[in-house]
PyMOL Python script that loads the backbone (N, CA, C, O; Angstrom):
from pymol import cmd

cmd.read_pdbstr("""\
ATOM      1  N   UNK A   1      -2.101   4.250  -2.456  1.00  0.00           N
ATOM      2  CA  UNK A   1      -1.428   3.609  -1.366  1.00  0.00           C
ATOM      3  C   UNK A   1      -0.170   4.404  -1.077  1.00  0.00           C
ATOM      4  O   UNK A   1       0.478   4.837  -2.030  1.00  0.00           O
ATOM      5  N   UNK A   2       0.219   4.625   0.157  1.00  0.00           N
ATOM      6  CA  UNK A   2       1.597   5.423   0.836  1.00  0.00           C
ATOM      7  C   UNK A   2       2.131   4.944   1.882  1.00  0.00           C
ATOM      8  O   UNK A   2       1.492   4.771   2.920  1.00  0.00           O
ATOM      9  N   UNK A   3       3.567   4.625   1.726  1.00  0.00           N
ATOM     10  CA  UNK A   3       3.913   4.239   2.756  1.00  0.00           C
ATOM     11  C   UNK A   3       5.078   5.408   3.461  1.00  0.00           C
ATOM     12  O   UNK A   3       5.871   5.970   2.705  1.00  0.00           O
ATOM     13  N   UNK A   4       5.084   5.623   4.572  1.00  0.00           N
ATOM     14  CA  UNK A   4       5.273   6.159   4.854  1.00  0.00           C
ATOM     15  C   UNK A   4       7.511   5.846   6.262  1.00  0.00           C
ATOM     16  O   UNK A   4       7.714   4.892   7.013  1.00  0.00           O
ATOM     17  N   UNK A   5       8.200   6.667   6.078  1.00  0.00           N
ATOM     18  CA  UNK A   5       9.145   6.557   7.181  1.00  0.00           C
ATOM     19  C   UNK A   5       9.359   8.039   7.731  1.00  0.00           C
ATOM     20  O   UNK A   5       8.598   8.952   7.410  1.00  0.00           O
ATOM     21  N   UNK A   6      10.259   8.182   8.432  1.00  0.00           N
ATOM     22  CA  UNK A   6      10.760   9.269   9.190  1.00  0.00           C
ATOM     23  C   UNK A   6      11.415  10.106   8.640  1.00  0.00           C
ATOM     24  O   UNK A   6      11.724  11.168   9.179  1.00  0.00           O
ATOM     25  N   UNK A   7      11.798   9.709   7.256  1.00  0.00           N
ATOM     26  CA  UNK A   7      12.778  10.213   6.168  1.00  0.00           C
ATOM     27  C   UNK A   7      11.594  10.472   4.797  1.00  0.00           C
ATOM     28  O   UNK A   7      11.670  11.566   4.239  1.00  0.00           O
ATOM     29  N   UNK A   8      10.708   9.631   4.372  1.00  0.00           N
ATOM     30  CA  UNK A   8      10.659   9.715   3.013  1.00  0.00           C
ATOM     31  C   UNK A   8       8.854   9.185   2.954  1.00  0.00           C
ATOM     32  O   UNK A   8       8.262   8.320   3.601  1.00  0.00           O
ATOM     33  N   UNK A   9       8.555   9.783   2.282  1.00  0.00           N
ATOM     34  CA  UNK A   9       6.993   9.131   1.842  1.00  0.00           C
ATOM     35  C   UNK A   9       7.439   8.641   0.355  1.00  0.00           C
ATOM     36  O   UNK A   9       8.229   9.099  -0.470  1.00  0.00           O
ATOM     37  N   UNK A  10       6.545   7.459   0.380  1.00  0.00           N
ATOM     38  CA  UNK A  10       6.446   6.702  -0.895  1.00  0.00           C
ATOM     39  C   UNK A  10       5.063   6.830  -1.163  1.00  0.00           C
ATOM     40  O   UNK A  10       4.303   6.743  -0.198  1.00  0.00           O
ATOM     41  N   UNK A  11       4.510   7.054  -2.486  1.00  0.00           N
ATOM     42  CA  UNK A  11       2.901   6.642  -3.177  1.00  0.00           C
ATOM     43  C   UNK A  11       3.093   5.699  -4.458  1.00  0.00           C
ATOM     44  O   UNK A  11       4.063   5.800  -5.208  1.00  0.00           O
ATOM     45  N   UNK A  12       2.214   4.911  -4.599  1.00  0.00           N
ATOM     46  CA  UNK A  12       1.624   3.775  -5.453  1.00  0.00           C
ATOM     47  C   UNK A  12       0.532   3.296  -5.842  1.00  0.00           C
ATOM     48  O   UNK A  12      -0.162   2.758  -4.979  1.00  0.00           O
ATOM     49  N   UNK A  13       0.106   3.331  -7.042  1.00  0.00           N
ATOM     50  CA  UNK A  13      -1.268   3.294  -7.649  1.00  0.00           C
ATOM     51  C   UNK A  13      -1.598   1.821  -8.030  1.00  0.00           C
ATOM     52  O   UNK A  13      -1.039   1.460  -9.066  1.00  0.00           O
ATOM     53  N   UNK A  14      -2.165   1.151  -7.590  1.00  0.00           N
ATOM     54  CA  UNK A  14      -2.255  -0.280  -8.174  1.00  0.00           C
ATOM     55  C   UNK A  14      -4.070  -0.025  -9.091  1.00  0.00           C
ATOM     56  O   UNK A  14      -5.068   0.493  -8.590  1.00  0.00           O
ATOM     57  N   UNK A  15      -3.948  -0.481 -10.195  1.00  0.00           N
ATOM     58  CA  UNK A  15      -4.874  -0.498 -10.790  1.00  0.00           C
ATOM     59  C   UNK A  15      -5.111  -1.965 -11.311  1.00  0.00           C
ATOM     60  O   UNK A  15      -4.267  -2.709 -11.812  1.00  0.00           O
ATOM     61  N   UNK A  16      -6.174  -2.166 -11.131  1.00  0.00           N
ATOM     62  CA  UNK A  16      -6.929  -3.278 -11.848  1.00  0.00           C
ATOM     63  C   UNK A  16      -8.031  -3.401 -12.581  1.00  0.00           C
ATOM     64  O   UNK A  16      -9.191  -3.033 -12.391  1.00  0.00           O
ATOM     65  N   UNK A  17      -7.216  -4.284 -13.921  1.00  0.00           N
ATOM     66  CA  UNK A  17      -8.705  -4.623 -14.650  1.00  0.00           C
ATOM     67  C   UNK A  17      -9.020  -2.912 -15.375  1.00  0.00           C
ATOM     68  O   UNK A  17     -10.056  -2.252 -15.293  1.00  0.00           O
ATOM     69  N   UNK A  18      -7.745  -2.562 -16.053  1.00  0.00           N
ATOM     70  CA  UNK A  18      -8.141  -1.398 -16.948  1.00  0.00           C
ATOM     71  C   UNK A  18      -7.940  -0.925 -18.502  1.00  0.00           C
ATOM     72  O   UNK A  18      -7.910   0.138 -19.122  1.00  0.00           O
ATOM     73  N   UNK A  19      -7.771  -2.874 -18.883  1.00  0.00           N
ATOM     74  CA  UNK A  19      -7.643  -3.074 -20.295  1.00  0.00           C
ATOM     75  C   UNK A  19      -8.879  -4.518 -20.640  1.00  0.00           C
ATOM     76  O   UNK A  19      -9.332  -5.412 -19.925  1.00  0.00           O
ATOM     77  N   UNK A  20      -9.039  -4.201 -21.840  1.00  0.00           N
ATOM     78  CA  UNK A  20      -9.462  -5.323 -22.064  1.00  0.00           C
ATOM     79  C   UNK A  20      -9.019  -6.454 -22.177  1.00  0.00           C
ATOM     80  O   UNK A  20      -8.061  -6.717 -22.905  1.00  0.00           O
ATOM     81  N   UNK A  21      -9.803  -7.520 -21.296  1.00  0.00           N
ATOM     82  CA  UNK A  21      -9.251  -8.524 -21.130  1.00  0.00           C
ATOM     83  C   UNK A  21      -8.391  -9.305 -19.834  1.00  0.00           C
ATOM     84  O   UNK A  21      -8.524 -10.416 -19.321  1.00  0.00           O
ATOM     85  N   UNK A  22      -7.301  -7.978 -19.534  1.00  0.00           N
ATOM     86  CA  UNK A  22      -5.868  -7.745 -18.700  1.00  0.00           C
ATOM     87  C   UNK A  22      -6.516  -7.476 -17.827  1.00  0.00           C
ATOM     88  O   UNK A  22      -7.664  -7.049 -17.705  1.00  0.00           O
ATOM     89  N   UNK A  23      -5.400  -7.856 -16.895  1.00  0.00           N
ATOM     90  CA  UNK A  23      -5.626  -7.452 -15.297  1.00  0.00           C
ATOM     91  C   UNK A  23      -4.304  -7.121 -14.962  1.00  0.00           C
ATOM     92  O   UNK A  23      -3.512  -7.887 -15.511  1.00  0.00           O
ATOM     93  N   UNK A  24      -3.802  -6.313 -14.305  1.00  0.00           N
ATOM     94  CA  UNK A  24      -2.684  -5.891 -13.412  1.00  0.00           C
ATOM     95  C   UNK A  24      -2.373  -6.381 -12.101  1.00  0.00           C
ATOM     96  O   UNK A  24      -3.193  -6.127 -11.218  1.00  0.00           O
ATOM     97  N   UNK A  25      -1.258  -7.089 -11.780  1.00  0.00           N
ATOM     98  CA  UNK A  25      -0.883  -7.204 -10.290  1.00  0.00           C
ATOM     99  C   UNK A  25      -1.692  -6.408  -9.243  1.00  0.00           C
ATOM    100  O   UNK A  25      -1.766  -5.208  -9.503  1.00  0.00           O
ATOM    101  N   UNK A  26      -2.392  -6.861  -7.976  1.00  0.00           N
ATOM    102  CA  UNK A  26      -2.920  -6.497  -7.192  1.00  0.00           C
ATOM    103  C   UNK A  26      -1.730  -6.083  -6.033  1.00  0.00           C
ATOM    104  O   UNK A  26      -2.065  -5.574  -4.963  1.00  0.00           O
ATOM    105  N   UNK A  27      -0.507  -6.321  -6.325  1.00  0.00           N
ATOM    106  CA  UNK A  27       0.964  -6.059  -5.073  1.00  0.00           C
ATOM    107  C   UNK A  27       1.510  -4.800  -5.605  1.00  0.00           C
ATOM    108  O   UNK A  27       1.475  -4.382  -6.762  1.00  0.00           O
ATOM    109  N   UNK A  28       2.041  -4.249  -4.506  1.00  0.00           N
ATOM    110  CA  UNK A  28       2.455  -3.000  -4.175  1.00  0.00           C
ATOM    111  C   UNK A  28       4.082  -3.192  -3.463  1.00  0.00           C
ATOM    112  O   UNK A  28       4.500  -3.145  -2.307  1.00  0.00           O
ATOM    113  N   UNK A  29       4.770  -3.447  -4.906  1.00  0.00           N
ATOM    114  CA  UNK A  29       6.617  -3.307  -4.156  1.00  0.00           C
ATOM    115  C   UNK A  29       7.104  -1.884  -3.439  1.00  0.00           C
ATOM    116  O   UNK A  29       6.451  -0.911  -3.816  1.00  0.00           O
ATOM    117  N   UNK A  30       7.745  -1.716  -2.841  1.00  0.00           N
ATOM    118  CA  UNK A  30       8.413  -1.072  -2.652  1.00  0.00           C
ATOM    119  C   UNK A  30      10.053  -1.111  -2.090  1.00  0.00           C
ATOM    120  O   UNK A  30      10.478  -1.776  -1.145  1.00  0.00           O
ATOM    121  N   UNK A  31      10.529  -0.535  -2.642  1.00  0.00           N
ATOM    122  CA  UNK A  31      12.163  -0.310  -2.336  1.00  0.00           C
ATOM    123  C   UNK A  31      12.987   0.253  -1.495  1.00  0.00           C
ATOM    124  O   UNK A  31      13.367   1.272  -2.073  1.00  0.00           O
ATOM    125  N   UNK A  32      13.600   0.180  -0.244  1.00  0.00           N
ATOM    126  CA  UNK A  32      13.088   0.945   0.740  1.00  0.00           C
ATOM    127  C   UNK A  32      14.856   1.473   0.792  1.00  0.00           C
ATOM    128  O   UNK A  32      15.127   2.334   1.629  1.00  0.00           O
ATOM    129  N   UNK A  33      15.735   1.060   0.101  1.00  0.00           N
ATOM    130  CA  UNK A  33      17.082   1.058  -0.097  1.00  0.00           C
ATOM    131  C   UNK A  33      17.946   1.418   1.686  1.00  0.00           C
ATOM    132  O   UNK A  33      18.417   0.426   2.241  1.00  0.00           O
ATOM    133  N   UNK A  34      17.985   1.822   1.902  1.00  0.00           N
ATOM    134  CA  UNK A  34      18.822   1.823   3.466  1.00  0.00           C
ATOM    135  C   UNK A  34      18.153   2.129   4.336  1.00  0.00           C
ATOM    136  O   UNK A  34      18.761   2.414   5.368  1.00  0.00           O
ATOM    137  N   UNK A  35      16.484   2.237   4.374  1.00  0.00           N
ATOM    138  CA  UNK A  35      15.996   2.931   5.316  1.00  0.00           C
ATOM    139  C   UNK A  35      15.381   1.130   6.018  1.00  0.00           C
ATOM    140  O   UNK A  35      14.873   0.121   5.529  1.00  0.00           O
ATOM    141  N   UNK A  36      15.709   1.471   7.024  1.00  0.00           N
ATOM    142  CA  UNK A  36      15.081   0.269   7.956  1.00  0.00           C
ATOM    143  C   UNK A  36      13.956   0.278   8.764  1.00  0.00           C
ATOM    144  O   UNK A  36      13.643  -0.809   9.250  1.00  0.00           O
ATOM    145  N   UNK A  37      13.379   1.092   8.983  1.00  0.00           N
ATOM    146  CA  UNK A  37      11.724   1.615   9.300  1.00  0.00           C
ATOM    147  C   UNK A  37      11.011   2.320   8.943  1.00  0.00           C
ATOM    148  O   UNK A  37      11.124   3.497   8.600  1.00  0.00           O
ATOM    149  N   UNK A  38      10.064   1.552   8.997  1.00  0.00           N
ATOM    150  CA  UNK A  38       8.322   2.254   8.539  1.00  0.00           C
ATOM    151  C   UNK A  38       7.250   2.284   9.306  1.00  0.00           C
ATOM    152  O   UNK A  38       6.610   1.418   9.903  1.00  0.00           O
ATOM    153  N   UNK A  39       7.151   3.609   9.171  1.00  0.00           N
ATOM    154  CA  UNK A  39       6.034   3.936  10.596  1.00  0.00           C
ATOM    155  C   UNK A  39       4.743   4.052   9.796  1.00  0.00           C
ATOM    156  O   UNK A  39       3.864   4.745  10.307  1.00  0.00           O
ATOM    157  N   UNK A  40       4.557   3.625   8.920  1.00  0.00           N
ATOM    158  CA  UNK A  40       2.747   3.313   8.404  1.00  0.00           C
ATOM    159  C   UNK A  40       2.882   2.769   6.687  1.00  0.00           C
ATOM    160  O   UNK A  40       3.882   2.821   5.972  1.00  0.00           O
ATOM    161  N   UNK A  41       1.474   2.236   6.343  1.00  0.00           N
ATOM    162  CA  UNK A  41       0.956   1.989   5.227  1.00  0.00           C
ATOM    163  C   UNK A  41      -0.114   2.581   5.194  1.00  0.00           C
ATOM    164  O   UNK A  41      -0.774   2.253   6.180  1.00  0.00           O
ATOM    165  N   UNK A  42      -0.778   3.488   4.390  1.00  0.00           N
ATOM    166  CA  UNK A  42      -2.403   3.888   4.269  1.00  0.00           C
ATOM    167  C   UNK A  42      -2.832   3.894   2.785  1.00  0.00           C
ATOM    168  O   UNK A  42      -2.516   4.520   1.774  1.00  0.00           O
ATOM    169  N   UNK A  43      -4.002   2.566   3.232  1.00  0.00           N
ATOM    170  CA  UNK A  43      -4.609   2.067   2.052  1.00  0.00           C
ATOM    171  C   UNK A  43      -5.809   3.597   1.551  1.00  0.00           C
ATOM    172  O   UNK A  43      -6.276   4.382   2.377  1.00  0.00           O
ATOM    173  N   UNK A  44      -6.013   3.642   0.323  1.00  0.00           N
ATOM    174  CA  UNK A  44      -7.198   4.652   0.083  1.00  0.00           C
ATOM    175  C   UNK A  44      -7.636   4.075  -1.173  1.00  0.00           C
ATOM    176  O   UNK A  44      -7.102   4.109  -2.281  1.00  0.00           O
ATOM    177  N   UNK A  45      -9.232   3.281  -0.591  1.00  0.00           N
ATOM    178  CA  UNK A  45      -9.824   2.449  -1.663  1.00  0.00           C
ATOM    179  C   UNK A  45     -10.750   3.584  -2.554  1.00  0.00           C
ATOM    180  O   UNK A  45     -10.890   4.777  -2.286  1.00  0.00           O
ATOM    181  N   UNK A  46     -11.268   2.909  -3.568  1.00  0.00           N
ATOM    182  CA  UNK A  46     -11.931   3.416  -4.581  1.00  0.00           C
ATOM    183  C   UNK A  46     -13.181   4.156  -4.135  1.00  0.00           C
ATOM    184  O   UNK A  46     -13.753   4.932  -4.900  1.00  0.00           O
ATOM    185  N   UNK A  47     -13.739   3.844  -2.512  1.00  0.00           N
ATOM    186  CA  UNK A  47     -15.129   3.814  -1.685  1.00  0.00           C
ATOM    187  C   UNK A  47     -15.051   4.791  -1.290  1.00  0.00           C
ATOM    188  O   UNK A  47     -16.052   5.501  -1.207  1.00  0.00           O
ATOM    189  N   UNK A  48     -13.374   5.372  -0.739  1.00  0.00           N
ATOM    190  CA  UNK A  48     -13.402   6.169   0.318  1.00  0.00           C
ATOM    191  C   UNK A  48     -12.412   5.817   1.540  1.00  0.00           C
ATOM    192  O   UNK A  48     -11.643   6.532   2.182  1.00  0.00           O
ATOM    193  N   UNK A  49     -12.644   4.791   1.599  1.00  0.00           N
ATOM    194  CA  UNK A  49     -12.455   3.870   2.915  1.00  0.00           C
ATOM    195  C   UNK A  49     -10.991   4.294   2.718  1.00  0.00           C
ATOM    196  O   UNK A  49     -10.406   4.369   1.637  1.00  0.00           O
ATOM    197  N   UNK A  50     -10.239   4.694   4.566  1.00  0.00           N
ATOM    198  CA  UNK A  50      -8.877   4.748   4.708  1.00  0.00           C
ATOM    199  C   UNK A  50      -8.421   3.926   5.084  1.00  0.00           C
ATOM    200  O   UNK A  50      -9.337   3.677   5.868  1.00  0.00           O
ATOM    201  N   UNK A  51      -7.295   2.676   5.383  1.00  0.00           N
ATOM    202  CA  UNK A  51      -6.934   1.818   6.004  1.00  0.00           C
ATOM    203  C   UNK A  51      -5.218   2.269   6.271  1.00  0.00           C
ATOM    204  O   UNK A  51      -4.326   2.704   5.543  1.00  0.00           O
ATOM    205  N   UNK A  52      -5.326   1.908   7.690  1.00  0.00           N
ATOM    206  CA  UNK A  52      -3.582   2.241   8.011  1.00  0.00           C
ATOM    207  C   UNK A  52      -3.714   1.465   8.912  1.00  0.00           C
ATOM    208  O   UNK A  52      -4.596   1.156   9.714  1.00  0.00           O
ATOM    209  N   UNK A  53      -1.929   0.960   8.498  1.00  0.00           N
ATOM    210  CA  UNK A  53      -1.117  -0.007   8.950  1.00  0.00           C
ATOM    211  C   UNK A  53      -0.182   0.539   9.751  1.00  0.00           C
ATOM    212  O   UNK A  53       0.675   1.181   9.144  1.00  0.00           O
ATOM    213  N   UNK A  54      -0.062   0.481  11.069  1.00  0.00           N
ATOM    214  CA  UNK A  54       1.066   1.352  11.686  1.00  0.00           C
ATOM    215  C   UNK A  54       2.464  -0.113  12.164  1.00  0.00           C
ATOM    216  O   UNK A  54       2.342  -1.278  12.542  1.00  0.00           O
ATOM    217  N   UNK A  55       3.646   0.766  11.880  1.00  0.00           N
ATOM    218  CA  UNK A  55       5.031   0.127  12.333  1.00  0.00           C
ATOM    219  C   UNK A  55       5.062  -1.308  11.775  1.00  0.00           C
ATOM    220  O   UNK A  55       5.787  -2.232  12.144  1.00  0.00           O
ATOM    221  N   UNK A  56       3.943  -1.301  10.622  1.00  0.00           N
ATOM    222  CA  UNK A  56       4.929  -2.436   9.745  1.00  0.00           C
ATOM    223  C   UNK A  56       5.866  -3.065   9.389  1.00  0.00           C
ATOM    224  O   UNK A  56       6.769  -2.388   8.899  1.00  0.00           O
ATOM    225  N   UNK A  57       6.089  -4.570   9.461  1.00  0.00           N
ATOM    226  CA  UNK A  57       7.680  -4.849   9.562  1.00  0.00           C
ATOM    227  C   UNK A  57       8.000  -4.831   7.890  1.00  0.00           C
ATOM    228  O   UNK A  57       7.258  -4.916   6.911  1.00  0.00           O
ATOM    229  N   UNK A  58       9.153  -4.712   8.015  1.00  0.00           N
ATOM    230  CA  UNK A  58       9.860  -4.473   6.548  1.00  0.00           C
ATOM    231  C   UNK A  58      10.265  -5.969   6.234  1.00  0.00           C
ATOM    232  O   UNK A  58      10.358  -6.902   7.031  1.00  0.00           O
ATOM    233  N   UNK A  59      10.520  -5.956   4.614  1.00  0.00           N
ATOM    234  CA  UNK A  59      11.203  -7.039   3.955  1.00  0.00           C
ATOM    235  C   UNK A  59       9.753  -8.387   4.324  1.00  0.00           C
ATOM    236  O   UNK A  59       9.975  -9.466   4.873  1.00  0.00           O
ATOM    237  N   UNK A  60       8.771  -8.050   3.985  1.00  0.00           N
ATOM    238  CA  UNK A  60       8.036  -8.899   3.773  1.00  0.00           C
ATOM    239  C   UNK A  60       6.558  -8.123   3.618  1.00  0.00           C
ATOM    240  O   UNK A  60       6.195  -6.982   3.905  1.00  0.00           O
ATOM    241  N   UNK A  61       5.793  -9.421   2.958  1.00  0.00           N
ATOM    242  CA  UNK A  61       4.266  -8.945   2.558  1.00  0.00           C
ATOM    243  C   UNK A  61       3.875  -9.178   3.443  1.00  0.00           C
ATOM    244  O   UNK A  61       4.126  -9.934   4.381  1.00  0.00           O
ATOM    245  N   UNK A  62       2.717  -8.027   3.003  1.00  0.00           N
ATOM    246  CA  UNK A  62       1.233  -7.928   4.422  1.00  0.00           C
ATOM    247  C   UNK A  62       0.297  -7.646   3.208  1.00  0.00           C
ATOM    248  O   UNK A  62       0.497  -7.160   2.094  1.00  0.00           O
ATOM    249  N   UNK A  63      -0.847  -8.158   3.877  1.00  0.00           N
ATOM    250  CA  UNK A  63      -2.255  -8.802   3.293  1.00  0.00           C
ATOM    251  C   UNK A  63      -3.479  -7.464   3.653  1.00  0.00           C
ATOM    252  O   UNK A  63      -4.284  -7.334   4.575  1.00  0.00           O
ATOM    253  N   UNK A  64      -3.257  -6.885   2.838  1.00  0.00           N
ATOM    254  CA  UNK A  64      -4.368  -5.846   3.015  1.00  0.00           C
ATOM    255  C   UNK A  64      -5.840  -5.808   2.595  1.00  0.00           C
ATOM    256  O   UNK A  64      -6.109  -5.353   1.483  1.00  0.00           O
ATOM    257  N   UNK A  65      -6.852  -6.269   3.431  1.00  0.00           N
ATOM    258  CA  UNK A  65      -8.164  -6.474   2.510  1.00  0.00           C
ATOM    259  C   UNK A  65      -9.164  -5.352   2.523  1.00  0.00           C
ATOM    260  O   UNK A  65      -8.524  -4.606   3.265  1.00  0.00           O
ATOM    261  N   UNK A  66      -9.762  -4.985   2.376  1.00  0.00           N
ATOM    262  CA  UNK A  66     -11.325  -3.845   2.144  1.00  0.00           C
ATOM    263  C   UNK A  66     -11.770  -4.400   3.536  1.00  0.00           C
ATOM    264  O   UNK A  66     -11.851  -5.573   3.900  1.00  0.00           O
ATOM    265  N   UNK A  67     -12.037  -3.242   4.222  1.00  0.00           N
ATOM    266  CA  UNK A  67     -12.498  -3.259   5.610  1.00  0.00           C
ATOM    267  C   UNK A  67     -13.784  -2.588   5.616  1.00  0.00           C
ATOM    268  O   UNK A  67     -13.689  -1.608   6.355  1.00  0.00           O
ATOM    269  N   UNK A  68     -15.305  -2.716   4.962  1.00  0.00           N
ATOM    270  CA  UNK A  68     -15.832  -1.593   5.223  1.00  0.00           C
ATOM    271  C   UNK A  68     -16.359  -1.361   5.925  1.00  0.00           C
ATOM    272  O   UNK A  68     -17.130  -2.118   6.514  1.00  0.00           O
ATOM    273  N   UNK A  69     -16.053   0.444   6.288  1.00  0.00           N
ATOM    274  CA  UNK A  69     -16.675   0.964   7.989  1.00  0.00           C
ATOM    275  C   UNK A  69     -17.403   2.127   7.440  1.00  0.00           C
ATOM    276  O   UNK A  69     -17.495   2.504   6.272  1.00  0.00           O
ATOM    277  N   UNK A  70     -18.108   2.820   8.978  1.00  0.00           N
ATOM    278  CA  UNK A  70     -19.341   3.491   8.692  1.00  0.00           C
ATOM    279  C   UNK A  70     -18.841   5.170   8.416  1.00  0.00           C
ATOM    280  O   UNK A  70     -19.680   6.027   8.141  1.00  0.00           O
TER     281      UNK A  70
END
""", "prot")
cmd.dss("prot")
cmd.show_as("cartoon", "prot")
cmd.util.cbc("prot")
cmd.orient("prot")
């Protein structure tokens, strides 16, 4: 996962379900410290599949699900 501004790319690996037993948070924080826009999110699932989020608002969650396309 990357999110992306005009200043700075961010990447983040969310993994799940890679212990026995355990599962890991399915959320993806990020810290965006003085920057006040973001011009994308791009999901890159395990399939292949790309998903982008353009001009996302900041300071809150968005719900990203598996979209699959051809």
């Amino acid at each position: 996962m990357s999110l992306k501004s005009n200043k700075r790319k961010w990447e983040k690996s969310i993994v799940n379900g890679d212990g026995f037993t355990s599962q890991g948070p399915a959320i993806a924080h990020f810290g965006l410290g003085q920057i006040n826009n973001v011009s994308e999110i791009e999901v890159r699932w395990p399939t292949g599949v790309v998903q982008t989020l353009q001009n996302p608002k900041i300071n809150q969650y968005h719900l990203i699900e598996y979209k699959k396309t051809r």
